[in-house]
KEBA-651309 format. One record per residue (C-alpha): x, y, z; residue in one letter. Coordinates in steps of 0.25 Angstrom, whole numbers, plus 2048, in hexadecimal, padded with zeros to 3 digits. Example, Ala and Ser with C-alpha at 12.3 -4.5 7.8 and 13.67 -1.06 7.14 Angstrom:
% KEBA-651309
PT     u     v     w   r
PT   831   7EE   81F   A
PT   837   7FC   81D   S
//
This chain:
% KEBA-651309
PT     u     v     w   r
PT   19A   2F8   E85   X
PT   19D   2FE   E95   X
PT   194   2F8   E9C   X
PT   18C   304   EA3   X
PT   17C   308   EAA   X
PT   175   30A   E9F   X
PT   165   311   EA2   X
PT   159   30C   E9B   X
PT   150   318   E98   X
PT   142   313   E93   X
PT   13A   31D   E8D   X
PT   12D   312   E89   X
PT   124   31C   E91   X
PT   12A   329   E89   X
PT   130   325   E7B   X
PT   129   319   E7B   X
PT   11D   320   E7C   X
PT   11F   329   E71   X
PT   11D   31C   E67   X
PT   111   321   E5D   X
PT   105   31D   E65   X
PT   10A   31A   E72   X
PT   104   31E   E7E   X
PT   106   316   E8B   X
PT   0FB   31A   E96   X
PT   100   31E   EA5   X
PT   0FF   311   EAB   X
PT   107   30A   E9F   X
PT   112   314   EA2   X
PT   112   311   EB2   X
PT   112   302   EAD   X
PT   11E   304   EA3   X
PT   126   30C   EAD   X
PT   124   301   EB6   X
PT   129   2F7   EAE   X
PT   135   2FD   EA9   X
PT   13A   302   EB9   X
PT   136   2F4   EBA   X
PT   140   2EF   EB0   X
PT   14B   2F6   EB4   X
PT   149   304   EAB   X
PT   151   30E   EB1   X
PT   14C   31D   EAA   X
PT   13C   31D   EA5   X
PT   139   327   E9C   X
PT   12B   32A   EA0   X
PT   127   334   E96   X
PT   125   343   E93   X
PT   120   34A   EA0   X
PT   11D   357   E97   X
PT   112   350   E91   X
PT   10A   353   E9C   X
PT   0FD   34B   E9F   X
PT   0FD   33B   EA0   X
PT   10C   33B   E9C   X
PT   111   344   EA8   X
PT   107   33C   EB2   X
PT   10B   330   EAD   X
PT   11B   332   EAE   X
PT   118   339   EBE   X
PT   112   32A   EC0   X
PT   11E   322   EBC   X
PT   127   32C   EC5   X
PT   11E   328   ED0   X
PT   121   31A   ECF   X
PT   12E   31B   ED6   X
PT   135   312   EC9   X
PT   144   30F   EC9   X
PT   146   315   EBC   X
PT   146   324   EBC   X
PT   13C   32B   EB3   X
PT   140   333   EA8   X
PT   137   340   EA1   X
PT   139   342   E93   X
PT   138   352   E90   X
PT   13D   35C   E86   X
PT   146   367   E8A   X
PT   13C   370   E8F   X
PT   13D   371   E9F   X
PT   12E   36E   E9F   X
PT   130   363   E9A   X
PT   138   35F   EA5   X
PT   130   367   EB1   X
PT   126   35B   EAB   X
PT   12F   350   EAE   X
PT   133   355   EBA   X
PT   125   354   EBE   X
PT   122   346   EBB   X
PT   12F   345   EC4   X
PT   137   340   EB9   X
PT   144   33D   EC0   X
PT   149   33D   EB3   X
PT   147   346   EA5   X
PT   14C   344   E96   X
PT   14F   352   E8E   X
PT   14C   351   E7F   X
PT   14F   358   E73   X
PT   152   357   E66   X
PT   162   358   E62   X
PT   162   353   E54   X
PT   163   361   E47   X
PT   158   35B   E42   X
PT   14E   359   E4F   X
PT   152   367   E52   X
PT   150   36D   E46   X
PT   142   367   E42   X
PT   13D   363   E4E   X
PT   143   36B   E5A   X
PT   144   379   E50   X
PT   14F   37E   E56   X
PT   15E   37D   E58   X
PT   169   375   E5E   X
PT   16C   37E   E68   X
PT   15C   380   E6C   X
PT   15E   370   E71   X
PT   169   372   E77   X
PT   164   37E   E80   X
PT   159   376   E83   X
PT   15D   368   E86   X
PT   166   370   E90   X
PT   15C   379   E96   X
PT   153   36F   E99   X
PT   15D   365   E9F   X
PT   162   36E   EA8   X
PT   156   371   EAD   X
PT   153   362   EAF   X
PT   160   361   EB6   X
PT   15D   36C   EC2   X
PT   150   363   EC4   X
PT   159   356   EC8   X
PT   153   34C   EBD   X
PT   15B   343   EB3   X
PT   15D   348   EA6   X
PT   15E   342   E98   X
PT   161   34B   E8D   X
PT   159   345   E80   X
PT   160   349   E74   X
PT   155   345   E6A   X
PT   15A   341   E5B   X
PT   166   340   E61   X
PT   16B   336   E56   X
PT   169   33F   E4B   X
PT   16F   34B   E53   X
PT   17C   351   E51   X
PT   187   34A   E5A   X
PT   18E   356   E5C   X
PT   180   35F   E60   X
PT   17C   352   E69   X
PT   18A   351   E71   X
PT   186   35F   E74   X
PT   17A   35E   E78   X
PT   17E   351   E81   X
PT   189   35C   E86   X
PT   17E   365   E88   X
PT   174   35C   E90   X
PT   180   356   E9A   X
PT   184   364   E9D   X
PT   176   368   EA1   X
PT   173   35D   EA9   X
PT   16E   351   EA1   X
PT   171   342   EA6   X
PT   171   33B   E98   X
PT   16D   33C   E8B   X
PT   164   337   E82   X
PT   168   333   E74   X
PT   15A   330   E6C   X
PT   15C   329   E5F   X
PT   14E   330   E5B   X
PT   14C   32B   E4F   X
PT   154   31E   E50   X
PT   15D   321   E45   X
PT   16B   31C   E4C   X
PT   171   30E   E4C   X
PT   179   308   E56   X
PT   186   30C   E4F   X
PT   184   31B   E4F   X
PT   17D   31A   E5D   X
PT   18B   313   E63   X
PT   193   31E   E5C   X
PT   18A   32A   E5D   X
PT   187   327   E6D   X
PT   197   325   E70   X
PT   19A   332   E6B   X
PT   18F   339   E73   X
PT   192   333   E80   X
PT   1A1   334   E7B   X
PT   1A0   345   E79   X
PT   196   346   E84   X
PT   198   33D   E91   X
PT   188   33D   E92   X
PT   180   332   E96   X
PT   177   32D   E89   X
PT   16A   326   E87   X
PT   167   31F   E7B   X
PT   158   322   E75   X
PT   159   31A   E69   X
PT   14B   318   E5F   X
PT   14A   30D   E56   X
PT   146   311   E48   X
PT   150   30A   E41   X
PT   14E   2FE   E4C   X
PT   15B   301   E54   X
PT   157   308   E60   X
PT   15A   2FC   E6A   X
PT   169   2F9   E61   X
PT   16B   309   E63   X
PT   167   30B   E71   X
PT   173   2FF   E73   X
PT   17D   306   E6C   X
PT   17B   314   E73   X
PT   17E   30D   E7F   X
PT   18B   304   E7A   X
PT   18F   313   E76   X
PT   18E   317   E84   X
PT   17F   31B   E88   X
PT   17A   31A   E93   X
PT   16A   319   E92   X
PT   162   315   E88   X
PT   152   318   E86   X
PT   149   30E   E83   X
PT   13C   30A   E80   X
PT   133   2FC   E84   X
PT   132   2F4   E78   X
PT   137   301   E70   X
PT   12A   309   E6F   X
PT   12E   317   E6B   X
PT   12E   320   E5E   X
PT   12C   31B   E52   X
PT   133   30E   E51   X
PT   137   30F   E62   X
PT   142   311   E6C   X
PT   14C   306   E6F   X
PT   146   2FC   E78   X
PT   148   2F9   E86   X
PT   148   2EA   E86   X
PT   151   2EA   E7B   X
PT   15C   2F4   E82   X
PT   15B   2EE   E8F   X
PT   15D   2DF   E89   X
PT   166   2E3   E7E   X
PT   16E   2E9   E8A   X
PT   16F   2DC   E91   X
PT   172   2D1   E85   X
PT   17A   2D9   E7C   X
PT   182   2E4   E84   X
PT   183   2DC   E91   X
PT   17C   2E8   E98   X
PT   172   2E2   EA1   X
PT   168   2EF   EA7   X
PT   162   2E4   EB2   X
PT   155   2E8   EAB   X
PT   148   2DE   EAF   X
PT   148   2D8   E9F   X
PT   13E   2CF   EA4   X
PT   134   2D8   EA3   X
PT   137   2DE   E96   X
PT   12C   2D7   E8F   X
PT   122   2D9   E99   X
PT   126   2E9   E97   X
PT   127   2E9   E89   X
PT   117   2E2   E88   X
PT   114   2EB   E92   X
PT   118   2F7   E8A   X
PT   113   2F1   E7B   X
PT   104   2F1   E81   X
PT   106   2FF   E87   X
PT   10C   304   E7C   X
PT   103   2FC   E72   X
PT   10D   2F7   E6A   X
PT   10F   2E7   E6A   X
PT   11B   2E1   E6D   X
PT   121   2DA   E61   X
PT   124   2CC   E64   X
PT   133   2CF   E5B   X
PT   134   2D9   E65   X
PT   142   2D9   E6A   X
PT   144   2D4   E79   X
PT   137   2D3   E7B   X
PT   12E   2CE   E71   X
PT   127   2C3   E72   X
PT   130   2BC   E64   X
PT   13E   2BD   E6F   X
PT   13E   2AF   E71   X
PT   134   2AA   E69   X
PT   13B   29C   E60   X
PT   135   297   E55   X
PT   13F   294   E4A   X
PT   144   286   E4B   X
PT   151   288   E4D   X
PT   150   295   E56   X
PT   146   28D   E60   X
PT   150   280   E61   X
PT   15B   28A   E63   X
PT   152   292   E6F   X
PT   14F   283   E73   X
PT   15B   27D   E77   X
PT   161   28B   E7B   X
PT   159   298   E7A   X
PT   167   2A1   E7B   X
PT   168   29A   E6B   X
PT   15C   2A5   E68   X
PT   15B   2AE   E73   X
PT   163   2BA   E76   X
PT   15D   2BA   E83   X
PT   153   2B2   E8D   X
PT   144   2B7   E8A   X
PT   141   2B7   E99   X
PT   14D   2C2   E9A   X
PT   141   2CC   E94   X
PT   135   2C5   E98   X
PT   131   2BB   E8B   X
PT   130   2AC   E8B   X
PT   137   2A3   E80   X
PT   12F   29D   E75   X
PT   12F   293   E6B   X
PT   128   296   E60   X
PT   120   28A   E57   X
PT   11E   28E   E48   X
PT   123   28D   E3B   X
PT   132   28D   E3F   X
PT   131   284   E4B   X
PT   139   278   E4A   X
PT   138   26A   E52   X
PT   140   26E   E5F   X
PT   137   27A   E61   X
PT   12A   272   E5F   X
PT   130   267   E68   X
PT   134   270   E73   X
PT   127   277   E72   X
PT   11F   26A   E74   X
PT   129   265   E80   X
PT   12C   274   E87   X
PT   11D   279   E85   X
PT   115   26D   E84   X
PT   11D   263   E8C   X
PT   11A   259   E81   X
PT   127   252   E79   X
PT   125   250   E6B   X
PT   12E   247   E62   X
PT   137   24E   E56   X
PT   12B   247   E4D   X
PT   120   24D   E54   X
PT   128   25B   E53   X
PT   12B   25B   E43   X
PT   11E   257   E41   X
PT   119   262   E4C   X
PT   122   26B   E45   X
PT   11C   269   E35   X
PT   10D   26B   E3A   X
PT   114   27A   E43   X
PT   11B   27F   E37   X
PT   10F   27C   E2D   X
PT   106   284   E39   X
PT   10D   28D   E3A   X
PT   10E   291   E2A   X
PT   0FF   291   E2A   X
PT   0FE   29A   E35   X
PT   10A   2A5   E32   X
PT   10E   2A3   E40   X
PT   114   29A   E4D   X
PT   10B   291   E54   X
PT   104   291   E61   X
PT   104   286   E6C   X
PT   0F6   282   E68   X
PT   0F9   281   E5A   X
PT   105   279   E5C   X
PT   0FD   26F   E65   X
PT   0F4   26C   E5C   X
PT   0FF   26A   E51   X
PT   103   25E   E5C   X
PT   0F5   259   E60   X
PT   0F1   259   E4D   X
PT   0FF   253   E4D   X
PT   0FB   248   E57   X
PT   0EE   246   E51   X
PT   0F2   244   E43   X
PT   0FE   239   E47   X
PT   0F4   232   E50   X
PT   0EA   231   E43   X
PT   0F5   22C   E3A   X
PT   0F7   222   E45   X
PT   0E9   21C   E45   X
//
């Protein structure tokens, strides 16, 4: 892959708060646009000024906080919809329409030719006002390729900066992504986001490929709220970036958990600890062999260091444990060494515990596994 400036574009205060019952209040959105000029987010999506009300209000105040990252209105192709934007003082707008046969016939109602005049309409006019423009083609990935080049065409000709390839309905996978996004940017020359979703789980693996093929943005999400089954996820495409495609965006990964947290509460939907990158399970060992391994060399089990995103390691006592985790526990936690006799017996009393409790144990529990333990050999002495 050419190495080459690839733009974040988080749309967490837009798309992400079209997940079924989402709604972030005002200060949560100032918080989350905070956070992510903070971690190094280039382009935020703020939301749709046309709405009027808290949503235009609300996108005028992230404007005003002077951010790094240049803020983005999302509109239709109606030149209210932009006036709108240009109100918030939007630096930036994102054009959308449909260009898939079945979006515009069911949905739109109308004609290929209808989308095309007015995608171009209001893209020109966006132009005269000075702003950035990206050209969404939604259902791009069900479109005809040949209808979408000429829309791309169509958009660059009028004045757009990029365009936005949305996999709406997360129906791709990374081998049709790579082919379909080379050939676009092939026929075209246009600069291309990714907007990949994630109903069949892929949306991060695709976002990836868009960009092997040659894209140049790509639209996340934090923690990869969005429709139905969500958007691609920011801390997955940043890291992902950095440890398997040797593109590192200089992002603040550090505070990735303390974003993603941030954004589960607002959101009000938890965190899974499997969470990739960022749940709390990353570099948590509890298999014998997986714990020794993360032991005596964390690199064995770990693709990354946990303080790179902002999580500790841990070793985890239950069922699967074996002696070196419980001796390691006892000596790195408890600054108390125990002998290999102590730890198997230890170990018995742990997995037999853990069995009746369907679950790991806490430090309390596995104290007083130690102090019965003590107790009971110090009666079989007397």
């Amino acid at each position: 892959m050419v190495k080459k400036h690839i733009t974040i574009v988080d749309t967490t205060l837009r798309d992400g708060e079209q997940t079924a019952g989402v709604v972030f209040s005002n200060q949560e959105k100032l918080m989350i646009a905070r956070m992510l000029d903070d971690v190094g987010v280039e382009q935020i999506e703020a939301g749709i000024p046309v709405m009027g009300g808290d949503e235009q209000r609300v996108i005028g105040d992230i404007v005003k906080l002077g951010l790094k990252a240049n803020i983005m209105g999302w509109n239709r192709p109606v030149l209210k919809d932009i006036d709108a934007s240009l109100a918030c003082g939007c630096d930036a707008v994102a054009i959308s329409i449909s260009t898939s046969d079945i979006h515009i016939e069911h949905k739109l109602k109308t004609t290929r030719e209808d989308v095309l005049q007015r995608m171009v309409k209001a893209t020109e006019y966006a132009k005269k006002k000075g702003v950035y423009i990206s050209v969404n083609a939604e259902d791009a990935s069900r479109s005809d390729m040949d209808f979408l080049v000429q829309y791309a065409q169509e958009a660059k000709n009028a004045g757009a900066d990029r365009l936005r390839y949305c996999d709406t309905v997360g129906i791709l996978d990374p081998f049709k992504t790579y082919d379909r996004i080379s050939e676009l940017i092939e026929r075209t020359g246009i600069d291309v986001e990714m907007h990949t979703h994630n109903d069949f789980g892929m949306a991060t693996a695709n976002a990836l490929a868009g960009l092997k093929a040659g894209a140049t943005h790509v639209g996340v999400t934090v923690n990869g709220l969005g429709e139905r089954a969500g958007n691609a996820a920011l801390e997955e495409v940043v890291m992902a970036l950095k440890h398997l495609m040797d593109i590192d965006l200089n992002f603040v990964t550090e505070r990735f958990v303390e974003v993603s947290e941030f954004v589960a509460r607002a959101s009000g939907r938890e965190l899974p600890v499997w969470k990739a990158i960022v749940g709390s399970n990353m570099f948590a060992h509890e298999s014998g062999i997986h714990a020794d391994g993360a032991l005596k060399n964390p690199s064995n089990y770990e693709a990354f260091r946990p303080e790179e995103v902002g999580l500790e390691r841990q070793i985890v006592i239950g069922k699967h444990s074996g002696t070196a985790s419980i001796k390691a526990k006892f000596r790195d936690e408890y600054g108390h060494e125990i002998s290999e006799d102590e730890a198997n017996e230890i170990l018995k009393r742990v997995r037999a515990m853990s069995v009746d409790m369907k679950r790991s144990l806490f430090d309390k529990e596995l104290a007083y596994i130690y102090k019965d333990m003590n107790r009971a050999q110090s009666s079989e002495n007397v």
